[in-house]
MARBA-3410 file (N, C-alpha, C, O; in Angstrom, 1 decimal):
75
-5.2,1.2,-1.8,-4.4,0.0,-2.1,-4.6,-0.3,-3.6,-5.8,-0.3,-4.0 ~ -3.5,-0.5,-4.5,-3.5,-0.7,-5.5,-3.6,-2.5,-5.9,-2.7,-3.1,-5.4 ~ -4.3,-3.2,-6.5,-4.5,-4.3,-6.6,-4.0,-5.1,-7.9,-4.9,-4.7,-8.7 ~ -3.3,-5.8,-8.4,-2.8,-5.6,-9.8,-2.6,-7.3,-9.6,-2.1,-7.7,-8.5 ~ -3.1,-8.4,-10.9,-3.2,-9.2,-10.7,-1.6,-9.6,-12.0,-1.5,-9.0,-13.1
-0.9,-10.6,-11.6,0.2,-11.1,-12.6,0.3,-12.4,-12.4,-0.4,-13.0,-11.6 ~ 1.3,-13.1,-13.3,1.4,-14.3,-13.5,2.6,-14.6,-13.1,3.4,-13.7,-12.8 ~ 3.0,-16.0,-13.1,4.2,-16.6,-13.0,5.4,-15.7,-13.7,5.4,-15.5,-14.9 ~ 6.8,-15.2,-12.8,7.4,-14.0,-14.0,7.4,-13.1,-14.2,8.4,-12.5,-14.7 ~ 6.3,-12.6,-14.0,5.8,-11.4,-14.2,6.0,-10.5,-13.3,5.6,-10.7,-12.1
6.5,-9.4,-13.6,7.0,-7.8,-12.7,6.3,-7.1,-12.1,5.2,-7.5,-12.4 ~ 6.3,-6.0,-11.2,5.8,-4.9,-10.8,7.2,-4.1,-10.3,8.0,-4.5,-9.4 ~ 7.2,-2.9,-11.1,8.1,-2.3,-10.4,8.0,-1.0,-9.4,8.2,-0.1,-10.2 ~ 8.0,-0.7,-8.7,7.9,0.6,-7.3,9.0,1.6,-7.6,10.2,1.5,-7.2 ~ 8.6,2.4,-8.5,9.7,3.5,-8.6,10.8,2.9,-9.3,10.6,1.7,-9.7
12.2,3.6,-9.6,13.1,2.9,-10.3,13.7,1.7,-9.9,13.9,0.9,-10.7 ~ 14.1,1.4,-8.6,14.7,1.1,-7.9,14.2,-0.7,-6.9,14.8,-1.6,-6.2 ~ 12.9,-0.4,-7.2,12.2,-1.9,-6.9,11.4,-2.9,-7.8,10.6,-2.7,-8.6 ~ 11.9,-3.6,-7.4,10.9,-4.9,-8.9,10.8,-5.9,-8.2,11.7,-6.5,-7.7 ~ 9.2,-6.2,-7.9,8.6,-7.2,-7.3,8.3,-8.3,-8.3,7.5,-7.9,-9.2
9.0,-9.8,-8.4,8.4,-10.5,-9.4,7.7,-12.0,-8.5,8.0,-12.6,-7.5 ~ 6.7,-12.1,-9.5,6.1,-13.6,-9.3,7.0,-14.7,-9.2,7.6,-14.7,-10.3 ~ 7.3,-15.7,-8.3,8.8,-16.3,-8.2,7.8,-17.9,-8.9,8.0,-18.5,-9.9 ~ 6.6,-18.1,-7.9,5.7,-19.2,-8.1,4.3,-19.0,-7.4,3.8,-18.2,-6.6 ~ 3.6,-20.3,-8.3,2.1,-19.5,-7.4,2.0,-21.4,-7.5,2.2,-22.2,-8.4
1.6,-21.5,-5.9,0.9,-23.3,-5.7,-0.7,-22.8,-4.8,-0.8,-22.2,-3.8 ~ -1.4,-23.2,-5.5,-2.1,-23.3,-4.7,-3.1,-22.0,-4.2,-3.8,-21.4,-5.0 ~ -3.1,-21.6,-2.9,-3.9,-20.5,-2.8,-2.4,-19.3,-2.0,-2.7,-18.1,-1.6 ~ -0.9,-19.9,-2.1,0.4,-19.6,-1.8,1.3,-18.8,-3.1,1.5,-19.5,-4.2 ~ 1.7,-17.7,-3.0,2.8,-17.4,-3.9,4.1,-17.3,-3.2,4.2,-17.7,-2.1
4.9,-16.9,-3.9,6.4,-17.1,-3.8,6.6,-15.6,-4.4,6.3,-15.5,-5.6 ~ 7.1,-14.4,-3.8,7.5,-13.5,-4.3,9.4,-12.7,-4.4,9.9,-12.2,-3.4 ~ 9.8,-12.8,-5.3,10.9,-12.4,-5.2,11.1,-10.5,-5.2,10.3,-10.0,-5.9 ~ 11.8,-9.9,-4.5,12.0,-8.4,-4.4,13.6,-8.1,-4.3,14.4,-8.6,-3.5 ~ 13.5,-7.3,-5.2,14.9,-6.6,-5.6,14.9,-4.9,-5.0,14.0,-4.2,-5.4
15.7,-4.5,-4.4,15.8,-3.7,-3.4,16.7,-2.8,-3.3,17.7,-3.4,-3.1 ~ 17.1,-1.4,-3.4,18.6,-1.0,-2.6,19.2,-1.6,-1.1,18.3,-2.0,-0.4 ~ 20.1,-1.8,-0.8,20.3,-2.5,0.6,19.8,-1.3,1.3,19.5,-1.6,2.5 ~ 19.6,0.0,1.0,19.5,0.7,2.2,17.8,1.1,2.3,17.4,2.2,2.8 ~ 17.1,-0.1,1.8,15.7,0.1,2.3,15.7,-1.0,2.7,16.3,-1.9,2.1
15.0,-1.1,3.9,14.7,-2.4,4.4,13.0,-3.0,3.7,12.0,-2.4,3.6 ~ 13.2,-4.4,3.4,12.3,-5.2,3.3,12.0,-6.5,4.3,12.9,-7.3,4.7 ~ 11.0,-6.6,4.6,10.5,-7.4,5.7,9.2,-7.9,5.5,8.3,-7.4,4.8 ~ 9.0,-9.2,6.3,7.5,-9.7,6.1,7.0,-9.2,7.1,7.5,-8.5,8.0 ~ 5.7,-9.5,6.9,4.8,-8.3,8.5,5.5,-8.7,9.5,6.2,-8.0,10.2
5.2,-10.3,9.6,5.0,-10.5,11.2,6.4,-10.0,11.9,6.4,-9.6,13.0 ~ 7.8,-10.2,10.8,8.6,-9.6,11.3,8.8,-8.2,11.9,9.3,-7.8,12.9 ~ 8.3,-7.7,10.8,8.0,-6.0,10.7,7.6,-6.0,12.2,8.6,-6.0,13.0 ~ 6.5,-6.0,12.8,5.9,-5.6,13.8,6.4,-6.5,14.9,5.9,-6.2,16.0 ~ 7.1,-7.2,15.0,8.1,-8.0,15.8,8.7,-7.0,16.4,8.6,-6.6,17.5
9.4,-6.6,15.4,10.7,-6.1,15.4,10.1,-4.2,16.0,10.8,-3.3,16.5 ~ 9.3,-4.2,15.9,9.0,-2.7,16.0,8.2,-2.8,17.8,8.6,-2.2,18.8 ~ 7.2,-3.8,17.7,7.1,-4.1,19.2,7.9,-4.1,20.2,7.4,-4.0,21.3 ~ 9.6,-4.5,19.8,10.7,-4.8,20.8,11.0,-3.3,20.9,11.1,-2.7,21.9 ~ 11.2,-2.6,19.1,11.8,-1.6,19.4,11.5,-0.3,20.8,12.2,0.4,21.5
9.4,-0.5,20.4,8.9,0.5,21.7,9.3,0.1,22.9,9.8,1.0,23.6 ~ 9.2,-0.9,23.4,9.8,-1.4,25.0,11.0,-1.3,25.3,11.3,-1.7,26.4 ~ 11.8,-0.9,24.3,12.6,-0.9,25.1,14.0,0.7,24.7,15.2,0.9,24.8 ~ 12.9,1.3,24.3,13.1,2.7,24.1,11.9,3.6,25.3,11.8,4.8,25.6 ~ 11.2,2.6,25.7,10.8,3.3,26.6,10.9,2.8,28.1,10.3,1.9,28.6
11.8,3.6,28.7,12.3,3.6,29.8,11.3,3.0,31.0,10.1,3.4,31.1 ~ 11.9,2.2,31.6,11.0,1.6,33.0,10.9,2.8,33.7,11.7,3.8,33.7 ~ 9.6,2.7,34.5,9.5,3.7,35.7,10.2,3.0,37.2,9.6,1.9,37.5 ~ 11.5,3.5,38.1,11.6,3.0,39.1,10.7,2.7,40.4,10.0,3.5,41.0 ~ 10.8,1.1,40.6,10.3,1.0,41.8,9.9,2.1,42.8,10.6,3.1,42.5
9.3,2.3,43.5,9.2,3.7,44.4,10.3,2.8,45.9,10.5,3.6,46.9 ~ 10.8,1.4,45.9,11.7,1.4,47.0,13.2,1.5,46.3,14.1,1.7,47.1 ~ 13.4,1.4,45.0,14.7,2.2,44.5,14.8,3.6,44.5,15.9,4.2,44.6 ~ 13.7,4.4,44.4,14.0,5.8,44.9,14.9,6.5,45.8,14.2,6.7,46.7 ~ 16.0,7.0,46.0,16.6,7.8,46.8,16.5,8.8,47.6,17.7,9.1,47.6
16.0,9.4,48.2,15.7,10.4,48.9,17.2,11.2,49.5,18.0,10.7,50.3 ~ 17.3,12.6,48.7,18.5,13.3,48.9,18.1,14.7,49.9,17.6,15.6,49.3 ~ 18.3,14.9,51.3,18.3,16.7,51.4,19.3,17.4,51.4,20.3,16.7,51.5 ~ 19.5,18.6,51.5,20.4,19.5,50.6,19.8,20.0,52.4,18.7,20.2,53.1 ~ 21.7,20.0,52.6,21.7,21.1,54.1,22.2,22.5,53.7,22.3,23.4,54.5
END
């Protein structure tokens, strides 16, 4: 992890294409603004892992009841 300390204003940019700036700082709280292509998504964690928690459950298929089972024989 890269640690880089800035001030009110002040940039960091990610490749050409991202520029993280200092929006405000109160306290032991900042305020960050990020500038993005639309076709990367940016997210805060808790969303992030929200959103990725829903995605596993429900990409992964329920196992049927064993009294929804069917039982077929082939004469």
């Amino acid at each position: 992890m890269l640690v880089l300390s800035r001030y009110k204003d002040q940039c960091i940019y990610i490749g050409d294409d991202i520029v993280v700036t200092v929006v405000d700082v109160r306290g032991d709280r900042i305020r960050l603004g990020i500038e993005a292509p639309k076709n990367i998504p940016v997210h805060r964690q808790e969303i992030y892992e929200k959103a990725k928690r829903e995605n596993e459950t429900s990409t992964t298929p329920a196992l049927p009841e064993e009294s929804d089972i069917l039982e077929f024989s082939v004469h």
